[in-house]
C-alpha positions as CSV (number, residue, x, y, z in Angstrom):
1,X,-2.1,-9.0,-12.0
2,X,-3.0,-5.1,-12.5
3,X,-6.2,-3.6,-14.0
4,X,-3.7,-3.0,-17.7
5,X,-2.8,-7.0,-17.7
6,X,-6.2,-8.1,-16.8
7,X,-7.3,-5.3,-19.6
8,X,-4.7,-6.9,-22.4
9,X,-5.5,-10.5,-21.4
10,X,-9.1,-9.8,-21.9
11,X,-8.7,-8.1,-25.1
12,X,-7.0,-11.1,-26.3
13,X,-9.7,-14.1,-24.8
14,X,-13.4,-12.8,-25.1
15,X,-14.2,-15.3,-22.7
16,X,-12.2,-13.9,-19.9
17,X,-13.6,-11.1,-21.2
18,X,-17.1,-12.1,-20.2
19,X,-15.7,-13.3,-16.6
20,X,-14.3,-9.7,-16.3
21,X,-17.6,-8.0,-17.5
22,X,-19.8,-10.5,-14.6
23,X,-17.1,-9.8,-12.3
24,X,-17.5,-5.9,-12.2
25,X,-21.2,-6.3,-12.9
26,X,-21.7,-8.2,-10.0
27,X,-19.6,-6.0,-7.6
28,X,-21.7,-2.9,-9.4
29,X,-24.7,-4.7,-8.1
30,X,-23.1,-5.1,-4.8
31,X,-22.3,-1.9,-4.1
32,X,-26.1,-0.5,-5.1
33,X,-27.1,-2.9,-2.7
34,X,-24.9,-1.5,0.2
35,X,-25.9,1.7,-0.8
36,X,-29.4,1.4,-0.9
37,X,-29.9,-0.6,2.7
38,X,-27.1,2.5,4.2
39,X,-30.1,5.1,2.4
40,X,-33.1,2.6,4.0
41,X,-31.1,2.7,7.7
42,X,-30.4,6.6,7.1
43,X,-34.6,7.7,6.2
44,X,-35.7,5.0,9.2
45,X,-33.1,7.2,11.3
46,X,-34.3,10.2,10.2
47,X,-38.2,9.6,10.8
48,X,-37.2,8.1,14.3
49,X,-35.4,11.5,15.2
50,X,-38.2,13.3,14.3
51,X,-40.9,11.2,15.8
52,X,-38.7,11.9,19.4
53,X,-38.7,15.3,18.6
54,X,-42.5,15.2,18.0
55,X,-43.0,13.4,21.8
56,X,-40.6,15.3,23.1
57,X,-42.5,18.4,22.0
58,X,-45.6,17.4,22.9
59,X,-44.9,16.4,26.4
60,X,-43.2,19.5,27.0
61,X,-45.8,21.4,25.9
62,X,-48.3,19.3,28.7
63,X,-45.9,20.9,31.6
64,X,-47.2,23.0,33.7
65,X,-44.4,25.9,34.3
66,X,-45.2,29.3,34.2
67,X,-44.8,30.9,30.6
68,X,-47.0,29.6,27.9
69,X,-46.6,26.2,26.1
70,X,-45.5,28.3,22.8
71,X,-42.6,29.9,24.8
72,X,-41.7,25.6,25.9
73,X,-42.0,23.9,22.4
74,X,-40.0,26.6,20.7
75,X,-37.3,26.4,24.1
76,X,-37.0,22.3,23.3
77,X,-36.9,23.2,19.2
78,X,-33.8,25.1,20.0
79,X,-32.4,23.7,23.3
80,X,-32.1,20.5,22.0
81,X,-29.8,21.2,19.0
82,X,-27.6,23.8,21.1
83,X,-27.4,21.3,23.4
84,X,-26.1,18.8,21.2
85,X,-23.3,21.7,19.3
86,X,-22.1,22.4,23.0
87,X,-21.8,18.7,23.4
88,X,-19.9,18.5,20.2
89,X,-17.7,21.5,20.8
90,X,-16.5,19.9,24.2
91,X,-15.8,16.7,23.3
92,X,-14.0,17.7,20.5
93,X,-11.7,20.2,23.0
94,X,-11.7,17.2,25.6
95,X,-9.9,15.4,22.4
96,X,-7.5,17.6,21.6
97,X,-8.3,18.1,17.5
98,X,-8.2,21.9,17.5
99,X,-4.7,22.6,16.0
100,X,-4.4,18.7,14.7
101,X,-1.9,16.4,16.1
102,X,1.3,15.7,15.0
103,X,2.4,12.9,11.9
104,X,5.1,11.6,11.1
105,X,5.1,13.4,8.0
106,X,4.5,16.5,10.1
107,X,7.0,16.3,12.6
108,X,6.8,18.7,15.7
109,X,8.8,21.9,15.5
110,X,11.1,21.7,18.4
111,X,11.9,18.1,17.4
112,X,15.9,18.9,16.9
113,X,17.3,15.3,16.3
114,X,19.0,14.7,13.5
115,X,19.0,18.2,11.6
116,X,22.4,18.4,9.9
117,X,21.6,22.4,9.3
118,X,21.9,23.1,13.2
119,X,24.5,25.8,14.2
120,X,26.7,25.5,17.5
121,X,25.9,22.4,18.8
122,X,27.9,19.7,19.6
């Protein structure tokens, strides 16, 4: 059955009515959860990215090299996330999504088979 049958059936008999009501309630419910642990596992990512970034930062600035420490934290503040774009960029080129693949709803242009509008060819 459809949503409209389940919908006329339900008008007619409150008590499948009711069934239909604890039905959606309880797959309402469902969903909040899944929602809410993907938001918990999200913030716990989050604050464990940053706590890296924090140790990260302070062991680079306990490095002796020859500029100052300043000149070091800022280098891993902005290193790290153009490291991670330049990563992004060539895997995406290594996979080949620039112009988009083809579908078979979008069919290559030099695909000839089967065009009943060609001229001079037989």
């Amino acid at each position: 059955m459809n949503d409209e049958e389940l919908k006329a059936q339900a008008i007619q008999d409150p008590e499948q009515a009711e069934r239909l009501i604890a039905i959606e309630s309880a797959r309402a419910n469902a969903k909040f959860k899944l929602l809410a642990l993907l938001g918990f596992i999200a913030v716990l990512v989050i604050l464990s990215l940053i706590v890296a970034a924090l140790f990260v930062i302070d062991k680079a600035g306990d490095l002796k090299l020859p500029w100052s420490s300043i000149r070091t934290v800022l280098g891993t503040l902005l290193g790290a996330p153009m490291l991670s774009a330049l990563a992004w960029w060539a895997v995406r080129k290594l996979r080949g999504h620039r112009g988009g693949g083809t579908t078979p709803q979008a069919p290559p242009e030099s695909r000839s088979e089967g065009d009943q509008n060609q001229v001079g060819t037989s």
